[in-house]
Legacy VTK file of the C-alpha trace (Angstrom):
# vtk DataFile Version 3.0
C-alpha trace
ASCII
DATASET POLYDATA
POINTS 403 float
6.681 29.420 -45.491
6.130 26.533 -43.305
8.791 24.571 -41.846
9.028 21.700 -39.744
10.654 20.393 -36.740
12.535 17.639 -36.777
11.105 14.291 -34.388
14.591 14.250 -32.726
14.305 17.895 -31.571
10.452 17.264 -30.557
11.521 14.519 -28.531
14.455 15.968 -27.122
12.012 19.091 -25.867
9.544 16.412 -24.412
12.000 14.580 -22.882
12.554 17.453 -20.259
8.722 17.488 -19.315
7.236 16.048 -15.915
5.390 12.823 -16.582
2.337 14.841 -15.550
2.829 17.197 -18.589
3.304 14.356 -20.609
0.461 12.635 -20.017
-2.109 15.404 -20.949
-0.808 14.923 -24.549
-3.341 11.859 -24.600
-6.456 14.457 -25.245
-4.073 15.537 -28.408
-3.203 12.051 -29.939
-3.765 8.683 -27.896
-1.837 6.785 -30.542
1.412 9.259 -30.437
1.434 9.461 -27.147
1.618 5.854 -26.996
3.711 5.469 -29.238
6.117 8.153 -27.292
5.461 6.317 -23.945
6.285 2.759 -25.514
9.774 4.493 -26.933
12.769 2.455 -24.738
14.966 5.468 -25.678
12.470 7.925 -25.041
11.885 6.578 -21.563
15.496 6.264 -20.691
16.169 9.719 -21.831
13.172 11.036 -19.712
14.423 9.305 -16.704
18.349 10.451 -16.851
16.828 14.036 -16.642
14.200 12.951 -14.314
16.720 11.688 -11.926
18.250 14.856 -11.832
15.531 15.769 -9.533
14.560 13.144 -7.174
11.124 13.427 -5.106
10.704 11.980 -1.624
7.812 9.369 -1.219
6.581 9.303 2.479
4.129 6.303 4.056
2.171 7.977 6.506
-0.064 6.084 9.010
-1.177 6.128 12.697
1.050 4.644 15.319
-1.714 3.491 18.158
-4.015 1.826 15.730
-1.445 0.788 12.755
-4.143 2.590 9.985
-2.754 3.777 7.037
-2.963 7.426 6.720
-1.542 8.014 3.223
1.716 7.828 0.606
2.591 11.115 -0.925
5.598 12.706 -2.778
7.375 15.469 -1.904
8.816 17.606 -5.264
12.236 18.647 -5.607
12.436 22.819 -4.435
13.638 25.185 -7.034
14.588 28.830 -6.925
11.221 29.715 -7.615
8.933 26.716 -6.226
8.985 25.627 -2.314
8.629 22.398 -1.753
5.499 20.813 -2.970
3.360 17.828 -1.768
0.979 15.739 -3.560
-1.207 12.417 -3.088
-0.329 9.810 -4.661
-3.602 7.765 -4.961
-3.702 4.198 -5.597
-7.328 2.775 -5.594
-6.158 -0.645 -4.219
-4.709 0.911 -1.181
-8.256 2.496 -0.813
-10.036 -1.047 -0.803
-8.706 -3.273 0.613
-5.136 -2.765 2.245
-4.651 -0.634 5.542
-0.946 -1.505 6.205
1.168 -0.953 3.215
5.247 -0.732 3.466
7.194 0.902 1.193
9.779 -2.034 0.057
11.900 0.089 -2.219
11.644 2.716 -5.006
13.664 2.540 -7.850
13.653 4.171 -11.670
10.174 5.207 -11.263
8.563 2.103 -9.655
7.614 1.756 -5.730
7.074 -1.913 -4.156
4.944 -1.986 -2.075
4.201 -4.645 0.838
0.553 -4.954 1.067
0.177 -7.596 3.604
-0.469 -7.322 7.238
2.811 -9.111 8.304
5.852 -11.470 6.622
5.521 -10.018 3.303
2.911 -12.324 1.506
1.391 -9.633 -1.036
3.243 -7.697 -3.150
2.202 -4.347 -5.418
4.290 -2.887 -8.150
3.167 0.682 -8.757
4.543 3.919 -10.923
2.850 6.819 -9.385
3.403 9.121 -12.362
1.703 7.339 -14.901
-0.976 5.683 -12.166
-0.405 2.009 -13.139
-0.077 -0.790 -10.367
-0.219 -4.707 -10.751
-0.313 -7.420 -7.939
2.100 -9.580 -7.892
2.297 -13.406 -7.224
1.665 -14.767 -3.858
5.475 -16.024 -2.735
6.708 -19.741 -2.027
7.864 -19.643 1.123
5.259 -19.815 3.656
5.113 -20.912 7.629
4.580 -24.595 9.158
3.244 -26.067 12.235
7.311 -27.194 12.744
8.359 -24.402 11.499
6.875 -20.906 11.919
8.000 -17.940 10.270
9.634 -15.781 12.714
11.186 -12.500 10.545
11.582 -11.196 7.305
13.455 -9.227 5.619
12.574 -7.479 2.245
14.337 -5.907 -0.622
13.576 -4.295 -4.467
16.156 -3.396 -6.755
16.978 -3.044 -10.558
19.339 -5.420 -12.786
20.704 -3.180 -15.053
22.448 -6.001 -16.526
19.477 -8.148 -17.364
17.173 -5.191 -17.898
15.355 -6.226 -15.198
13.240 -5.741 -11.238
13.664 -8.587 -8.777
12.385 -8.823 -5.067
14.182 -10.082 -2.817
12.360 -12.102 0.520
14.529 -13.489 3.300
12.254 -15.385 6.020
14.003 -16.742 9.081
12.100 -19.392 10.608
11.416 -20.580 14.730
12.483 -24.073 14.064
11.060 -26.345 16.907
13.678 -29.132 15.627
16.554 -26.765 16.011
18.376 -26.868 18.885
19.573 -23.345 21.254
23.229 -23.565 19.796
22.543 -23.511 16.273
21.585 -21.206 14.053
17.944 -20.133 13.156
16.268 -21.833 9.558
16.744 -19.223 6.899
15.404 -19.755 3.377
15.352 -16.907 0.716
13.414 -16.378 -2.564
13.594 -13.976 -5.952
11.022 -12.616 -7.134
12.207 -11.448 -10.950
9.644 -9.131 -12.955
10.516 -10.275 -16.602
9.856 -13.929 -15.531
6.649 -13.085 -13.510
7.155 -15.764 -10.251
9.223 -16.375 -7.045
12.335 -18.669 -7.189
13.880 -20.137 -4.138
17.811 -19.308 -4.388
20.594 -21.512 -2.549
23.928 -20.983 -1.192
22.778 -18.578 1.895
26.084 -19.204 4.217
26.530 -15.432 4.094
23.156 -14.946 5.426
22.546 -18.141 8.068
24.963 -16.995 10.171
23.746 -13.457 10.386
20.167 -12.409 11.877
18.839 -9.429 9.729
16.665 -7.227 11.902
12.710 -7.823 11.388
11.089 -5.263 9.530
14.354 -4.123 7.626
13.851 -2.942 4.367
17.078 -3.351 1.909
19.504 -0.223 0.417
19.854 -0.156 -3.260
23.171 0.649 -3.877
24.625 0.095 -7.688
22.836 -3.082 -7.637
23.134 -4.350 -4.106
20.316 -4.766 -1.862
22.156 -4.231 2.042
20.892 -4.987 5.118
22.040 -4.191 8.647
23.180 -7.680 10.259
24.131 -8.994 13.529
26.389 -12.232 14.014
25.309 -15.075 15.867
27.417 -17.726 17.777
30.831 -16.783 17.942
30.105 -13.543 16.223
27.467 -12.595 18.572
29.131 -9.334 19.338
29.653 -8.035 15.738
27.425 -6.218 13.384
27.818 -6.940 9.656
26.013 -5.678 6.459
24.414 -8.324 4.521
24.948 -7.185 0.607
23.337 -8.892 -2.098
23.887 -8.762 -6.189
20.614 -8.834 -7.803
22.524 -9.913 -10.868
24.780 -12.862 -9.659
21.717 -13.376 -6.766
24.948 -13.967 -4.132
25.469 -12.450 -0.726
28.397 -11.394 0.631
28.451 -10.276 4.503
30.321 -6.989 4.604
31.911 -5.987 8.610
31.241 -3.033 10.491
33.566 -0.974 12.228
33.563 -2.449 15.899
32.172 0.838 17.525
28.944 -0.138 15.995
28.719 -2.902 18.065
27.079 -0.403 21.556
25.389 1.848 18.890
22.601 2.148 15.994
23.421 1.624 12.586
21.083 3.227 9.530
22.279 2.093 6.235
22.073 4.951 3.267
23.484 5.608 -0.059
26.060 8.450 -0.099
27.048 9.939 -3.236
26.304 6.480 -5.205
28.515 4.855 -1.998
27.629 2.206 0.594
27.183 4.579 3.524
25.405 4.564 7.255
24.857 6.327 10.047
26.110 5.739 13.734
24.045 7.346 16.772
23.707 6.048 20.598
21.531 6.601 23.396
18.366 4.731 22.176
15.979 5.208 18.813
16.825 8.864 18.658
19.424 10.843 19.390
20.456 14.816 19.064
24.265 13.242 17.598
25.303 10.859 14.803
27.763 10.037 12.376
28.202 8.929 8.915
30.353 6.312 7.453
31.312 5.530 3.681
32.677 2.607 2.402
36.246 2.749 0.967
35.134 0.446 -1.873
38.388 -0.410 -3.434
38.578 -3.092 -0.180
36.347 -4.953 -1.693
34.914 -7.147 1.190
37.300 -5.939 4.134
34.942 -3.562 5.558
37.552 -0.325 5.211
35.254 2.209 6.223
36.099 6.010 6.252
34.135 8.778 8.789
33.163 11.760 6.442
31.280 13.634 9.115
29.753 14.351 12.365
26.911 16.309 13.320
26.882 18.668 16.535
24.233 18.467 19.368
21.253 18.943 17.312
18.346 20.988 18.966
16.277 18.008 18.037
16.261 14.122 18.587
16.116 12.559 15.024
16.844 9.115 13.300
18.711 9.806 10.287
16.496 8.352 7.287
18.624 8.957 4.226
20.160 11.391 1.686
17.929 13.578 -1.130
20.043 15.451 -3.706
18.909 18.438 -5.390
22.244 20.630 -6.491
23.856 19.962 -3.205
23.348 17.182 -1.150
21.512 17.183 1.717
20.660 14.417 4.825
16.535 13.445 5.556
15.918 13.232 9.422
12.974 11.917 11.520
12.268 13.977 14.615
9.303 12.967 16.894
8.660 15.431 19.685
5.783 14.493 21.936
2.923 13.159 19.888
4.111 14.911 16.687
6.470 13.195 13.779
8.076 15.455 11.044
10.890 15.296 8.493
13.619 17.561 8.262
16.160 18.336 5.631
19.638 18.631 6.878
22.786 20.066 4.927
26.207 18.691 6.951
27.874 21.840 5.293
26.821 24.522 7.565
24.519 22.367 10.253
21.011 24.262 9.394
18.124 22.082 9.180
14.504 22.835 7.475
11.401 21.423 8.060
9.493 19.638 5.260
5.782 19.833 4.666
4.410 16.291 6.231
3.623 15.993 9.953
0.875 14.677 12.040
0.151 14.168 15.744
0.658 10.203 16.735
1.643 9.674 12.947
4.735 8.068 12.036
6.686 8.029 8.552
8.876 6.105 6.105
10.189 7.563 3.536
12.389 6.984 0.210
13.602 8.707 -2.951
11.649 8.793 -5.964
11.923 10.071 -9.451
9.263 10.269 -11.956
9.329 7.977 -14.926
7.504 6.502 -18.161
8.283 2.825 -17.230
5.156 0.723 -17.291
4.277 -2.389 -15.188
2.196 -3.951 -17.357
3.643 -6.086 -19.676
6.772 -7.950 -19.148
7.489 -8.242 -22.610
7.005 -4.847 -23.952
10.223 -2.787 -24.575
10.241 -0.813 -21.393
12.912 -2.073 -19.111
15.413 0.662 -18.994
18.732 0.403 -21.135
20.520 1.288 -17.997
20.788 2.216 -14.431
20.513 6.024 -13.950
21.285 7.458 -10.437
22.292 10.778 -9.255
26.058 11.699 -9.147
27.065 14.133 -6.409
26.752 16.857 -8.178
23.174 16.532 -8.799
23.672 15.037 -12.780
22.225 11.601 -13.510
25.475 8.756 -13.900
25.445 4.855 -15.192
25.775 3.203 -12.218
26.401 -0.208 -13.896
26.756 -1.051 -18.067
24.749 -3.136 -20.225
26.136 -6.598 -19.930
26.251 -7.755 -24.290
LINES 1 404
403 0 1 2 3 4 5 6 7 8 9 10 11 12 13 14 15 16 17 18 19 20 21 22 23 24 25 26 27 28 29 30 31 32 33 34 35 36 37 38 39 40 41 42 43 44 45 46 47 48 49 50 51 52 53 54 55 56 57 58 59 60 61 62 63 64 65 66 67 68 69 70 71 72 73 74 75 76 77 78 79 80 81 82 83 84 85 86 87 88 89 90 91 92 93 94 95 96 97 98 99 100 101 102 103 104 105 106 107 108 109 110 111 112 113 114 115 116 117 118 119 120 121 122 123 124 125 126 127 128 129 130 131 132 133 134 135 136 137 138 139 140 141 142 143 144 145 146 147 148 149 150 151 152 153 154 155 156 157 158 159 160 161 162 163 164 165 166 167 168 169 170 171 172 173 174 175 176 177 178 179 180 181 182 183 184 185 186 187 188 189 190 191 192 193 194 195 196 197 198 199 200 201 202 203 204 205 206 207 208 209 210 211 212 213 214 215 216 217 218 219 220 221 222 223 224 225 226 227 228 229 230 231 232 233 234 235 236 237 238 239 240 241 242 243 244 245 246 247 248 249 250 251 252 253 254 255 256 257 258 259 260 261 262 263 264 265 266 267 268 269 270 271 272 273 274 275 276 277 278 279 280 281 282 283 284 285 286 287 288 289 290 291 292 293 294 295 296 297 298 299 300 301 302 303 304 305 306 307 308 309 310 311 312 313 314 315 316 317 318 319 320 321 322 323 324 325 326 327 328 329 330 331 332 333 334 335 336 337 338 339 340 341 342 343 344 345 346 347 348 349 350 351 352 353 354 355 356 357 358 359 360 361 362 363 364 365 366 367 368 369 370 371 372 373 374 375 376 377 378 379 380 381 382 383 384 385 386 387 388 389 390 391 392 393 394 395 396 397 398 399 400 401 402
């Protein structure tokens, strides 16, 4: 007697597979697996379990010459697997790029900054499935007047549009300007469904506000935030510039004033706006982290959830990676070598994680495996929502579908 499963309980079973699994089901049936990969409920459901356990994607490259060494991801530990690290190969990075920056990661897909400086060339890339595209050259460019001087870069998800938008803000060394006012700032969108840059007004939040070169943005429930120090009669006060990739407004955010003498690291915290405090240069054996009260709203209430003892190491805090509990990413470099460590503010013990390298330096971000494709903006793949992971290691809705 034969019977038959039903689709719903063969995709529910699938559902719960790596992407790597998935994909070897193209040697069965091209066409179903297609067909299963082209599925906007199928993808969302793979990605709320995916997100249950986030990966770490590290840039690797060589501090005295700049050469890029590498991008790999680091896979969530179990009870029975250690941590596990693989290459993630991208042929373009192979060819012709030696500098990439990670720009952001987020449900799946990695931006990546493939240009030697200002953020000119763009790459969207999901690792899992192996698919990248180039993306449009942006707008806003230098002038003899007008040179570009920093910019700042951010990626983030629209839940409410469906949608992926990059965010460029390039501050400018005005010749015409004079030493009292503030610095030219201009800011562009880039939005994925539309495929091309915008330029976006209203950037009063931002002009009066230097965000520091290099900075790459914090996704948090559809913010982009950036550490930002006033200038003129603000000079002495240190903001976060937070920006709604669905209304495309900033809002500048204060800090607490005894991050004025110190170093501020913006994370996510338990899907909160969070950072970290330390002193006493680009490392330090001591920091602290901060969470916003967010019923405030803009008044900056912010609430110290913990402090770390004199560490046996100098570290910059990088971010948070959840798998069951919690659990704080650190940067050590001691002498020539650069590792990560994994640190859990319950009990103060600290783990090494399997990436180092002598005069090497890293970036890394979370990551979580996912079906959604970059090719084609007007295929049905753009998520129904925004899945993150909750505290207690179960993917949430961070924001609903705007009808």
């Amino acid at each position: 007697m034969t019977s038959t499963i039903p689709q719903d309980t063969i995709s529910d079973i699938l559902s719960r597979l790596p992407v790597k699994s998935l994909t070897r089901f193209k040697g069965v049936s091209r066409r179903w697996f297609h067909d299963l990969s082209s599925n906007p409920t199928f993808i969302t459901t793979h990605l709320l379990r995916s997100a249950q356990n986030p990966s770490l994607v590290i840039r690797r490259y060589h501090v005295p010459t700049g050469y890029y060494s590498g991008i790999w991801v680091i896979r969530t530990p179990t009870e029975k697997t250690p941590f596990r690290i693989d290459d993630a190969e991208i042929p373009l990075l192979k060819t012709s790029v030696c500098y990439p920056r990670i720009v952001g990661s987020c449900n799946g897909l990695i931006c990546l900054d493939v240009s030697p400086c200002y953020g000119l060339e763009f790459v969207l890339w999901n690792a899992s499935i192996r698919q990248w595209e180039r993306l449009p050259i942006p707008l806003i460019a230098s002038s003899k007047d007008a040179p570009i001087w920093m910019v700042s870069l951010g990626f983030g998800y629209d839940c409410f549009e469906n949608d992926y938008k990059i965010v460029r803000i390039v501050y400018f060394s005005d010749k015409n300007r004079s030493d009292d006012q503030n610095p030219l700032v201009k800011a562009e969108v880039f939005t994925w469904s539309l495929g091309f840059w915008r330029e976006i007004e209203g950037l009063d939040r931002i002009e009066s506000c230097i965000i520091g070169g290099g900075q790459n943005a914090v996704d948090v429930k559809g913010c982009l935030n950036w550490v930002a120090t006033g200038l003129q009669d603000m000079s002495n006060r240190k903001f976060i510039i937070s920006f709604d990739v669905n209304k495309e407004e900033a809002r500048r955010i204060p800090l607490p004033a005894i991050c004025r003498a110190g170093n501020v690291k913006i994370m996510s915290h338990k899907e909160s706006l969070s950072f970290a405090l330390y002193f006493g240069g680009n490392y330090a054996s001591q920091f602290e982290i901060w969470v916003m009260n967010e019923s405030v709203n803009d008044r900056g209430n912010w609430v110290k959830i913990f402090s770390t003892e004199n560490l046996s190491r100098f570290v910059v805090p990088v971010g948070f990676w959840t798998w069951g509990d919690i659990e704080m990413i650190m940067k050590q470099i001691k002498g020539d070598i650069t590792s990560l460590w994994s640190y859990d503010p319950r009990n103060g013990s600290a783990r090494s994680l399997p990436v180092d390298g002598t005069d090497y330096t890293l970036e890394a971000c979370t990551y979580v495996e996912s079906l959604v494709s970059v090719n084609g903006r007007s295929s049905p793949t753009f998520l129904q929502s925004n899945w993150e992971t909750s505290s207690n290691g179960k993917a949430s809705i961070s924001c609903p579908l705007k009808t």
